[in-house]
DOMIMAR-762901 format. One record per residue: residue in three letters; x, y, z of N, C-alpha, C, O, CB in turn. Coordinates in steps of 0.05 Angstrom, whole numbers, plus 5000, padded with zeros to 4 digits. Glycine has a CB too. Example, Ala and Ser with C-alpha at 12.3 -4.5 7.8 and 13.67 -1.06 7.14 Angstrom:
<rs>
ALA526448865156524649105156526449345156528549345169522649115181/SER525749555142527349795143525850015157526850235161528249885114/
</rs>
This chain:
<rs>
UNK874115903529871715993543869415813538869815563536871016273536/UNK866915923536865515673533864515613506863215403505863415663550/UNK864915743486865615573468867615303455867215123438865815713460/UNK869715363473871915173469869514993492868714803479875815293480/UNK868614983513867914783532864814633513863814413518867414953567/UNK863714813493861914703474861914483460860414283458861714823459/UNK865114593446865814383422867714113437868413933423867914563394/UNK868414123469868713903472867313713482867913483484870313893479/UNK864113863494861513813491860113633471858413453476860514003488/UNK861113723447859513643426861513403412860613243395858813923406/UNK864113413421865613163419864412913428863512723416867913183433/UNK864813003457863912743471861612643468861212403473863912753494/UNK859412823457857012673459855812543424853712463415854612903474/UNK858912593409858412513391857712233382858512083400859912593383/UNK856412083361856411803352858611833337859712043330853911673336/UNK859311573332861611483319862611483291864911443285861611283325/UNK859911563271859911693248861711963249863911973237857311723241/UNK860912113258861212403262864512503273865512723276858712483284/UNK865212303277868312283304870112423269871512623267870011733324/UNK869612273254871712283220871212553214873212693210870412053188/UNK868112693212867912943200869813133224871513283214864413033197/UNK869613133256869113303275872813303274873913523272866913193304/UNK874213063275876513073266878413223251880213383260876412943259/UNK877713153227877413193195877613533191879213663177873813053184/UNK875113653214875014003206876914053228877914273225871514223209/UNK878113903253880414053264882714023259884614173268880514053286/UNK882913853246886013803232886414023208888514063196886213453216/UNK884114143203884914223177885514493186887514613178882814183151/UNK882714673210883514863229886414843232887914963218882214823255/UNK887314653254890014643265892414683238894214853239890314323281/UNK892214563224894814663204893714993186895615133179895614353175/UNK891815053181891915223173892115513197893015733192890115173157/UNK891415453212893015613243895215583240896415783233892715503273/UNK896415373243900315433248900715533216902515703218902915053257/UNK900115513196901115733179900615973171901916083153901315683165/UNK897716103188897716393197899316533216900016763216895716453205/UNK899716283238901716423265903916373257905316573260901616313295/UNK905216143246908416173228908516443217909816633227908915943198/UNK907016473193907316823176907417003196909517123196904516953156/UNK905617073215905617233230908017383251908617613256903917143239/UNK909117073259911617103285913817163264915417353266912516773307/UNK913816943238917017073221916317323212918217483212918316883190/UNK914417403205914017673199913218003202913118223193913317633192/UNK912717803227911317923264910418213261911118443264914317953295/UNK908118033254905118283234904018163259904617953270902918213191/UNK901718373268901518643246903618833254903919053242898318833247/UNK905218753277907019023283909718873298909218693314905219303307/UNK912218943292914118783314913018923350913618793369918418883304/UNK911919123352910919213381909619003394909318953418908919443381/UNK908818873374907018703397907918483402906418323413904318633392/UNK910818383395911818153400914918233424916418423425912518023367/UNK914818013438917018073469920018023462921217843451916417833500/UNK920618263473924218263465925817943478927917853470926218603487/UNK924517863495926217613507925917323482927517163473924517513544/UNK923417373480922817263450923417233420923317043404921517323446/UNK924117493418925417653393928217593393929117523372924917973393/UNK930117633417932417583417932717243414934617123404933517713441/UNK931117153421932216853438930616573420931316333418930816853482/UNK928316703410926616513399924516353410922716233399927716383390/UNK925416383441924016233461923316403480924616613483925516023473/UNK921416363492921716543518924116373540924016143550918116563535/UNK925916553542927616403554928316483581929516693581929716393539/UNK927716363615927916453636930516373648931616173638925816393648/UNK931716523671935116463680935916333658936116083654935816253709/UNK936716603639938216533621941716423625942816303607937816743606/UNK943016523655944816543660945716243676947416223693944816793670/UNK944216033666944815843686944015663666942315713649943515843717/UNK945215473670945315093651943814973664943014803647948114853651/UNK942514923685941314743700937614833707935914663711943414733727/UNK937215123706935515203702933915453690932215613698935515143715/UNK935315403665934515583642931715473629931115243635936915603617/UNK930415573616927615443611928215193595926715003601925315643594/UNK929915143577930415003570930314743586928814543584932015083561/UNK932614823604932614503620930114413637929614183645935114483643/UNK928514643642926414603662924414493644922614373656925414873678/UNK924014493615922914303585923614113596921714023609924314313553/UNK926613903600927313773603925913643630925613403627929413843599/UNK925513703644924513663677921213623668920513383668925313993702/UNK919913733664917713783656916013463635914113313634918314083641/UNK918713533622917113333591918413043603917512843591918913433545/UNK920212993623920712713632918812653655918512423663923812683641/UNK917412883667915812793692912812733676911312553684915713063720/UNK912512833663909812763647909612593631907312503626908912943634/UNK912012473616912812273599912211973622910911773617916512353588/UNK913312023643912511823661908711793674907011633681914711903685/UNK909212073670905311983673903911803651902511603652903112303670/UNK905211973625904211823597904211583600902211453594905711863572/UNK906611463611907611143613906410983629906810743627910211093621/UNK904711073647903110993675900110903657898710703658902711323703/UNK900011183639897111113627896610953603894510913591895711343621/UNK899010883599900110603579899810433590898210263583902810543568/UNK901310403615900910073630898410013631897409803621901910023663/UNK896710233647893510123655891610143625889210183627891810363684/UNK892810123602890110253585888709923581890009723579891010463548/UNK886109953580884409793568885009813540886409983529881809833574/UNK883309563528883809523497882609713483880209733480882709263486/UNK884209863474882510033456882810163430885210223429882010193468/UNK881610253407882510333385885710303378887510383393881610573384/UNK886010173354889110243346890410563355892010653371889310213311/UNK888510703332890310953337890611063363892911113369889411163324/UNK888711103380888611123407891910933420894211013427885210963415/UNK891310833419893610523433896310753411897610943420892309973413/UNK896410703396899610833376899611183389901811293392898910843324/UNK897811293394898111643402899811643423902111723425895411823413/UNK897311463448899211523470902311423471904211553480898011423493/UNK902411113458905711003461907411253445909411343457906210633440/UNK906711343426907711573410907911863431909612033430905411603382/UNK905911843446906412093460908912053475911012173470904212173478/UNK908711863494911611793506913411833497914711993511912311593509/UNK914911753475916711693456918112043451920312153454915011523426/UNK915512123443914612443427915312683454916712883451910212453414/UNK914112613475914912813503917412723511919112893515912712793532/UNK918312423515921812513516923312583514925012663530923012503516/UNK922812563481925212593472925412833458927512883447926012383457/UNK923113033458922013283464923513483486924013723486919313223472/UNK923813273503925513443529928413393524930013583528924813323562/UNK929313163517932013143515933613333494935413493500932512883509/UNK932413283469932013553455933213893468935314023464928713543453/UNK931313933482931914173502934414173518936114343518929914193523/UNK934213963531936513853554938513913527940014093534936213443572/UNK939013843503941713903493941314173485943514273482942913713469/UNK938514403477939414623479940314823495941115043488938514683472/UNK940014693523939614743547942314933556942815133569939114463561/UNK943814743540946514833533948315153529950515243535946614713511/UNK946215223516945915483506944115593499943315613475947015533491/UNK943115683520939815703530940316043501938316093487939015793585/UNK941716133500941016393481941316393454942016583440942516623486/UNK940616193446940616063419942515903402944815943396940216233406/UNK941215753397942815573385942415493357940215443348942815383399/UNK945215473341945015533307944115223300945215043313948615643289/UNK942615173285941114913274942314853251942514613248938214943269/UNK943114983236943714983204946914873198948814903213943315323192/UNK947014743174949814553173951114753164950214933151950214273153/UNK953214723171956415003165958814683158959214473169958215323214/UNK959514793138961414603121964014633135965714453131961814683088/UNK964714893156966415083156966814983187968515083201965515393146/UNK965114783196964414823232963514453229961914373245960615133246/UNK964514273209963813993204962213843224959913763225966213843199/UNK964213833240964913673269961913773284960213623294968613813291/UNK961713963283959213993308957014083293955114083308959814223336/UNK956214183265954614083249953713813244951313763243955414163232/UNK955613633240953913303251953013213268951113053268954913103252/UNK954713363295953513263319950513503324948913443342956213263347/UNK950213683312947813713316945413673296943013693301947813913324/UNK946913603269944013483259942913173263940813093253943913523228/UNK945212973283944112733295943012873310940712893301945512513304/UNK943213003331941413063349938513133339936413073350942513263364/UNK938813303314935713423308934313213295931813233298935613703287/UNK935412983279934012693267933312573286931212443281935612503252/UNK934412543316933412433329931512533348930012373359934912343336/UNK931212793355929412883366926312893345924212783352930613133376/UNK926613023326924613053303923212723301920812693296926413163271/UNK924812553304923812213301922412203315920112123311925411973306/UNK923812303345921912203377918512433374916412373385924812353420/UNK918712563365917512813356914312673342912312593353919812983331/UNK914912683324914412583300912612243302910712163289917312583286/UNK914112083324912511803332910611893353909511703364914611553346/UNK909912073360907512263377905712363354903312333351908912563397/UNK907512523336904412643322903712563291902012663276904613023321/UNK905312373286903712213270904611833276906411663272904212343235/UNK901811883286901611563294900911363275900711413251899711503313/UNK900511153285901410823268903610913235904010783214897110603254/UNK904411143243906911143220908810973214910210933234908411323223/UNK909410853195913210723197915110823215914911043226915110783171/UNK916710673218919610813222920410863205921711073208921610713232/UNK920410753168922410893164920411173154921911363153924610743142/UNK918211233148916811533147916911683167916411923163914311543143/UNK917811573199918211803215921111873209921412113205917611763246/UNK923511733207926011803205926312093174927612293171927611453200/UNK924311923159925012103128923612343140924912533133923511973092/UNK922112393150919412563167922412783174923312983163917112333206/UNK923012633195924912703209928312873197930013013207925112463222/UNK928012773179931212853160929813103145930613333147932712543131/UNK927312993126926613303123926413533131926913733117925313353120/UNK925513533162924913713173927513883179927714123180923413633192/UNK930013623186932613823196933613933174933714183175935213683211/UNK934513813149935414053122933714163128934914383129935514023089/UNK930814243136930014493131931614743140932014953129927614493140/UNK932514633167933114963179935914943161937415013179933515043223/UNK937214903144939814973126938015093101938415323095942114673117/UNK936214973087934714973067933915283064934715433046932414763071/UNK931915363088930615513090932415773110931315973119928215363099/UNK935315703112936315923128934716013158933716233164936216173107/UNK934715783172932615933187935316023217936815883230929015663197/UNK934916263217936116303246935216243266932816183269936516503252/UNK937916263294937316113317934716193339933616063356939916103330/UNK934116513330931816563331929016503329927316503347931916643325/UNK928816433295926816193284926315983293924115863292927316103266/UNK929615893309928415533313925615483321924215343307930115353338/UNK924715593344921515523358919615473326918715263316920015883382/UNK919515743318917615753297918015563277916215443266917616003285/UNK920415533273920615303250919115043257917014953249923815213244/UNK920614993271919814703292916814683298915514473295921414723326/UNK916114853304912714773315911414853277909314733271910815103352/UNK912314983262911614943232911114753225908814703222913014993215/UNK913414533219913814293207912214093213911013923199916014213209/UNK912814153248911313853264908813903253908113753235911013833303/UNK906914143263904614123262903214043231901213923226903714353274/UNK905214183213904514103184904713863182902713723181905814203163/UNK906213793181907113483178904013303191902713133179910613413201/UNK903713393219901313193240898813273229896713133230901013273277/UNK899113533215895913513201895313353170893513193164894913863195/UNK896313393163897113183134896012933141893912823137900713133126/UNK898612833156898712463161895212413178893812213173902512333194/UNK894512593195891712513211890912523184891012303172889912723239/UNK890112733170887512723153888212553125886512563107886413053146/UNK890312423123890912223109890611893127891711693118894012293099/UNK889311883148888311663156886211513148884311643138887911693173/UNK886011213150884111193142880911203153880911303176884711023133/UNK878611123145875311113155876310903186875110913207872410903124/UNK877910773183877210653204878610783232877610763254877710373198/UNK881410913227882510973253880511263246880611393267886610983259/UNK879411363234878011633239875911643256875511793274877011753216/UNK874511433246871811343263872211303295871011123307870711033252/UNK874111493308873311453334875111643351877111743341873611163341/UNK874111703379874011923391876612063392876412303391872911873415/UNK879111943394881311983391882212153371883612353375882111803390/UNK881312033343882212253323879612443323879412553300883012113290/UNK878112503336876212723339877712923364877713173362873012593347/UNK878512793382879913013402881613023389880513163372880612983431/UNK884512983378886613053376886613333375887313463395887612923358/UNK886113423359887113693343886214023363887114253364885013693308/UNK883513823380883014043396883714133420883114313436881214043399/UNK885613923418887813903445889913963436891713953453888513623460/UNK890614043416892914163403893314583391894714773385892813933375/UNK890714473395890114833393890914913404892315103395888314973396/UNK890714863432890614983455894315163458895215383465889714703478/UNK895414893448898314893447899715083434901815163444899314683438/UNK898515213406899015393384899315653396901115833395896715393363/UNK896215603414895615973424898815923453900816063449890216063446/UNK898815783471901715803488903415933466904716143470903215473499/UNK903415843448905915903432906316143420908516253419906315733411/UNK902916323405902316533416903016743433903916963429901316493421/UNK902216603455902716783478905616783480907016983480901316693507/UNK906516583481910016623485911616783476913616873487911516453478/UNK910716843449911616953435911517373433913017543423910416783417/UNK908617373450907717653461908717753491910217953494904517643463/UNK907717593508908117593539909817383554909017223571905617573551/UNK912417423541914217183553914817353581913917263602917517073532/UNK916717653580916917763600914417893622914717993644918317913590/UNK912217843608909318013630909517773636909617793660905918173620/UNK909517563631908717333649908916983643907216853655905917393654/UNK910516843625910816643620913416663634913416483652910316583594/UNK915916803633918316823641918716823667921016813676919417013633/UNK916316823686916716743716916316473719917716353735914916873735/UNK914116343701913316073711915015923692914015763677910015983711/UNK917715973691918515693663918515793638919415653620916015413659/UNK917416043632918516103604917015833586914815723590922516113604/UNK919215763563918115523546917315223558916015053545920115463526/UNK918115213578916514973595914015003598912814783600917414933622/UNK912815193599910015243607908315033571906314883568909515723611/UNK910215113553909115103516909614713524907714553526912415333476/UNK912014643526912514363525909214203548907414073538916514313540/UNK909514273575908314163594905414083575904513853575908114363620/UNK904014343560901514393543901414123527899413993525901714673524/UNK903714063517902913903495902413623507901013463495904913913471/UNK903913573534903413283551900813383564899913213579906113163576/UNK899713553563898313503589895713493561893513393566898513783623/UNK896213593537893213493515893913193516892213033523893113633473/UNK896613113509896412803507894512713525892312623517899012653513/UNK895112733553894212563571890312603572888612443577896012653603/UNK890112853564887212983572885512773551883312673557886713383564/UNK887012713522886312683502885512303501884012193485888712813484/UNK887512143529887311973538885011923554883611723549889111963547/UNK884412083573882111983590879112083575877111953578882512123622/UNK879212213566877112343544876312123529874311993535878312573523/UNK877712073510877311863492877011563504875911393491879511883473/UNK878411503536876611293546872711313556870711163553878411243571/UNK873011533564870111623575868211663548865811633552870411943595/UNK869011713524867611753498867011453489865111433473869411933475/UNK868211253495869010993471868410813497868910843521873010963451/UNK867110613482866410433495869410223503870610103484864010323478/UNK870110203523873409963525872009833539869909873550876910043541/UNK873909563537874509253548876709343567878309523561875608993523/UNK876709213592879209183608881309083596881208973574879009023628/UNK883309123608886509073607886708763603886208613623888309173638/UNK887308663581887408313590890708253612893008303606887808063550/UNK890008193626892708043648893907843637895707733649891907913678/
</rs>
């Protein structure tokens, strides 16, 4: 409402000192949010009433559950490749600008693909799917914790930028023992997953240094990421009143490309750029 339209008010018209502090307090917001709404959904206080059976069963809000091709899952898939191509459009044309800026968006790309492909293989079995290694089940326990190293990688080169490879890969391996580690059921997966990432992306931002902080980019990030938490929220309440007509969890994926991109033209209109050299 218009407080949220305040503080991106008070973004933009920020100096360039101020970009590190304004940053700085939403990164720290944003992870300490996802570990009130983590407690909350695994523990689904203050009451399980107020959380949606399509949700509760499934982990996702999950729509035509009865179909491979357009279960919400795959419509993630549809969603996070058509926007991934916008991302890529606003790569070709970007003017010179800030490192981190320049590493987010290439990272967003990377991070919304393979975000969807991800899906596209849960897509599979849109009513949950077991994450955790079974000694007992070898064969398709490997083939799904390559899948989860590699999605968590593509993941992971989106939300923490100018990272290594090899810190997104280890990024990435951590995160999948988790769901064995931590027993998380196929229920959990959502919650786990948006746990880690977001922990993980608040850390590495506010472990940046004065210089990628100092500018508009790492001042929007986080407040374009909020936004994403509360979808996840809601998904988690009103999948059947009303996320489950338009796409179910596509609606949560679309959110997080469409902050990338917002987070793109924002931070050109905030920051002074140079054209594209040809």
């Amino acid at each position: 409402g218009q407080s949220v339209s305040h503080t991106y008010y008070f973004i933009m018209t920020a100096k360039e000192r101020d970009f590190s502090a304004i940053g700085d307090a939403g990164n720290i917001l944003l992870g300490a949010g996802t570990v009130v709404v983590t407690l909350c959904m695994i523990l689904q206080l203050p009451s399980k009433d107020m959380f949606d059976e399509n949700w509760l069963q499934n982990g996702f809000c999950v729509s035509n559950q009865d179909t491979v091709w357009f279960n919400s899952h795959t419509l993630s898939f549809y969603a996070d490749a058509s926007l991934a191509a916008v991302l890529g459009y606003l790569y070709f044309i970007q003017p010179e600008v800030p490192p981190l800026q320049k590493a987010l968006l290439s990272g967003a790309i990377t991070g919304v693909l393979g975000h969807g492909l991800g899906h596209l293989h849960m897509g599979m079995d849109p009513t949950g799917m077991d994450l955790r290694f079974h000694l007992d089940a070898l064969s398709n326990s490997l083939r799904v914790t390559a899948v989860n190293i590699f999605a968590f990688s593509t993941i992971f080169k989106g939300a923490m930028p100018l990272a290594s490879i090899t810190r997104l890969i280890a990024t990435a391996m951590i995160a999948t023992v988790g769901f064995t580690i931590f027993d998380i059921e196929p229920k959990h997966n959502f919650v786990y997953a948006q746990a880690v990432i977001y922990i993980f992306n608040a850390i590495h931002m506010l472990l940046l240094t004065k210089e990628h902080k100092n500018t508009a980019t790492y001042a929007l990030y986080p407040y374009f990421q909020l936004p994403v938490l509360a979808v996840g929220v809601m998904e988690s309440t009103k999948c059947q009143a009303f996320l489950e007509a338009i796409g179910g969890h596509a609606v949560f994926d679309s959110s997080i490309a469409v902050g990338f991109i917002m987070i793109e033209l924002l931070s050109n209109y905030a920051s002074p750029t140079k054209p594209k050299l040809s």
